[in-house]
N, C-alpha and C positions, 0 to 999 in steps of 0.2 A: 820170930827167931831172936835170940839173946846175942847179944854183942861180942861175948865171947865165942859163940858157936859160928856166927859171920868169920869174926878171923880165922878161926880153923879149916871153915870150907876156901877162903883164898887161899890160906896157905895150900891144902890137897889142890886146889887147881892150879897152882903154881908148880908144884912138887910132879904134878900127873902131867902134866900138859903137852903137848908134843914139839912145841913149840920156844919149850923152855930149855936153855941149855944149863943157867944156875941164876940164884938170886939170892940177893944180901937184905935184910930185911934191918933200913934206918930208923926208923920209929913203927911204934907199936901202941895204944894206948887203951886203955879198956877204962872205961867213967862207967858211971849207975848208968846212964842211959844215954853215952856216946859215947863212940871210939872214933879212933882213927890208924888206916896203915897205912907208909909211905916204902918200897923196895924199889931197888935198879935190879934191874933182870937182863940177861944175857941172853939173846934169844940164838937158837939154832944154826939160823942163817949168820951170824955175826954181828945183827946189829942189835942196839940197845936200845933197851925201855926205863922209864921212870913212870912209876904210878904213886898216887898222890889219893887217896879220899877220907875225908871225914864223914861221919855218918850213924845216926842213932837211928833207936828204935820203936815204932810208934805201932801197939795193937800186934805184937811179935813179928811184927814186918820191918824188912830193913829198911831205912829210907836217906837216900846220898844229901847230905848237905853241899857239900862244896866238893872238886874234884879237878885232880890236875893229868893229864897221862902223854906222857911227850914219848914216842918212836922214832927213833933217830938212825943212821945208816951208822956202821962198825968204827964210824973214824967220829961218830958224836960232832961231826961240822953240817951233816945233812940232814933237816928236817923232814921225816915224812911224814907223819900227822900230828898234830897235840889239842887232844879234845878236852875241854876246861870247861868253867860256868862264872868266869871272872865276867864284873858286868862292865865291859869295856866296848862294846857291840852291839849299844842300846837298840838301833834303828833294823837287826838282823829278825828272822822269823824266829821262835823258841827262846828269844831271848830270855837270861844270860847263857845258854848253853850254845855252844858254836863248835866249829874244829879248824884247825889251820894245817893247810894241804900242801905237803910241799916247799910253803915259804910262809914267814910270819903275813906277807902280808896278804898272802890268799886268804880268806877268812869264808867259811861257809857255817850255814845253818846247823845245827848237831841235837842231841837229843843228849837228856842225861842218861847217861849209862854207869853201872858200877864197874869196878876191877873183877867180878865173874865174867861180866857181859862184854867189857873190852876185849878180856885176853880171847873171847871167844872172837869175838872181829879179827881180831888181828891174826886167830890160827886161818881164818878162811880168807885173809886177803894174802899172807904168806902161798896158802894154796895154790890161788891163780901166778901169782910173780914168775 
């Protein structure tokens, strides 16, 4: 997949998603063989997200370099998860990929996932709430 066809499918899942009430998109970057997109999104329920990834393309497959995605409650003072691959969490399984639940300093094991694969997480843990 080519770097600019990646942004275009986040933007439709963002645009589609049931989960999304609107979003502003802060950076955009399309390189020969990396981009990156950064948007705050409004979700449905009130509260906010911030997604974060860079990410190029290797064998027309995308592949996440680094990534930031922080879900916050409507008033942006309550953490409810922020899954990253900042290498601050040497001694964690996956490491550097982790997620922070609830409080910085709860810190758990995480897997890299992209902004397709998050927003999907987050439409099915909205579900249960």
């Amino acid at each position: 997949m080519e770097i600019a066809d990646y942004i275009r499918k986040v933007k439709r899942k963002l645009s589609e998603s049931s989960i999304v009430n609107s979003f502003t998109i802060v950076d955009e970057r399309i390189l020969f063989d990396r981009g990156y997109f950064r948007a705050r999104v409004l979700l449905t329920n009130g509260d906010f997200l911030e997604i974060a990834e860079a990410f190029t393309s290797i064998d027309q497959r995308i592949v996440t370099i680094s990534y930031r995605y922080q879900w916050m409650d409507a008033s942006k003072q309550k953490l409810r998860k922020r899954w990253d691959n900042v290498e601050h969490f040497p001694d964690l399984p996956n490491f550097p990929d982790h997620v922070h639940v609830g409080d910085e300093l709860n810190v758990q094991p995480g897997e890299s996932r992209n902004i397709l694969q998050i927003i999907t997480v987050i439409e099915r843990e909205i579900e249960i709430l």
